[in-house]
C-alpha positions in Angstrom: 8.4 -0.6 -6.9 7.9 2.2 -8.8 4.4 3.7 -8.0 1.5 4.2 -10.5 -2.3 5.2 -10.5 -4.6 2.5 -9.8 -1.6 -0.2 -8.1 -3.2 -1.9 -6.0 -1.1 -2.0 -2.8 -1.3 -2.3 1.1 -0.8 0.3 3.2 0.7 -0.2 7.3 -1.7 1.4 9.8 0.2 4.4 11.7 0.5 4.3 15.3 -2.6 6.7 15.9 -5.2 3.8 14.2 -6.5 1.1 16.9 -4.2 -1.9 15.6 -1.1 0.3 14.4 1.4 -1.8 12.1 -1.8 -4.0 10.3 -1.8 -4.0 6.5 -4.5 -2.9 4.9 -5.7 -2.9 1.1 -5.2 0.2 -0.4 -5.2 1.6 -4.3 -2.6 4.7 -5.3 -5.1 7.7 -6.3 -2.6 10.1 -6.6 1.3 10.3 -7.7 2.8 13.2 -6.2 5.6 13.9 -9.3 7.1 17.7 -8.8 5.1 18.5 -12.6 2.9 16.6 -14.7 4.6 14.5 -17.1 7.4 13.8 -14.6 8.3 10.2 -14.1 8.0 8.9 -10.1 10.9 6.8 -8.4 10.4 4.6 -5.5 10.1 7.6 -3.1 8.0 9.6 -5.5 5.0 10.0 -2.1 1.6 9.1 -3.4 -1.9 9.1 -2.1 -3.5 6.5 -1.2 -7.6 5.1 -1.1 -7.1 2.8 2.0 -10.2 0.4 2.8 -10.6 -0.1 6.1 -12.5 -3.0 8.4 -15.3 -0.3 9.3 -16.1 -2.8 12.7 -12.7 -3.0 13.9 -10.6 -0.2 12.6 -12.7 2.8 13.7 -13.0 4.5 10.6 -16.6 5.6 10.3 -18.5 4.2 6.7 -17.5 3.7 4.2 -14.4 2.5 5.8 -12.1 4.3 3.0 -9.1 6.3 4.9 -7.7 9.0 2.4 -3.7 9.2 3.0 -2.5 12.2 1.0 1.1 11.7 1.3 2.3 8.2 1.8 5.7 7.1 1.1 7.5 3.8 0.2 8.9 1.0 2.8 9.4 -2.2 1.0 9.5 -4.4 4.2 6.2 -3.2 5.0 7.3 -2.4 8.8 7.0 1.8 8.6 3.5 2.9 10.4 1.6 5.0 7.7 3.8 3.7 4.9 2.9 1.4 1.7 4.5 -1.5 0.2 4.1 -4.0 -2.7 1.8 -6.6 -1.3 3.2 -10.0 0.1 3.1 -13.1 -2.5 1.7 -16.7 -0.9 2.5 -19.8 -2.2 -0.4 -21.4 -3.6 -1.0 -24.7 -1.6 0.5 -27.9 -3.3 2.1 -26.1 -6.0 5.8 -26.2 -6.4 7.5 -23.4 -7.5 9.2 -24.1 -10.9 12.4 -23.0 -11.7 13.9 -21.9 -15.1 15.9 -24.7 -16.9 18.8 -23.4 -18.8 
């Protein structure tokens, strides 16, 4: 995914956080391009507004975490890393395919 301001994406918590490797929401603040006007790739680093379960995370109110330079991992496995959020099948729905 190429990033852009406002994505809304999830970030993995790093190893230092007290459940390292849980997603949590986040929204891209920041794109670190080289100069403005630049176009980002998928390892442009960005920074990222992560919101945080204030009770069970440790992160004192408001529960927002500030990562200033976050890069990509699309499996979502990298501590301290983001990634496009999974998709859920809706319940009873089938997925329809394309007729040709």
């Amino acid at each position: 995914m190429i990033p852009s301001l406002g994505r809304a994406v999830h970030y993995v918590m790093p190893e230092t956080a007290r459940h390292p490797g849980h997603h949590r929401a986040a929204t891209i603040s920041q794109v670190w391009t080289t100069l403005p006007g630049d176009e980002a790739t998928e390892s442009t680093p960005v920074q990222l507004h992560v919101f945080c379960d204030v009770a069970n995370d440790g992160i004192n109110p408001p529960g927002i975490l500030v990562v200033r330079s976050a890069v990509q991992d699309p499996y979502g496995k990298l501590p301290g890393s983001w990634h496009e959020p999974e998709r859920t099948p809706v319940p009873g729905k089938k997925l329809e395919t394309a007729k040709a």
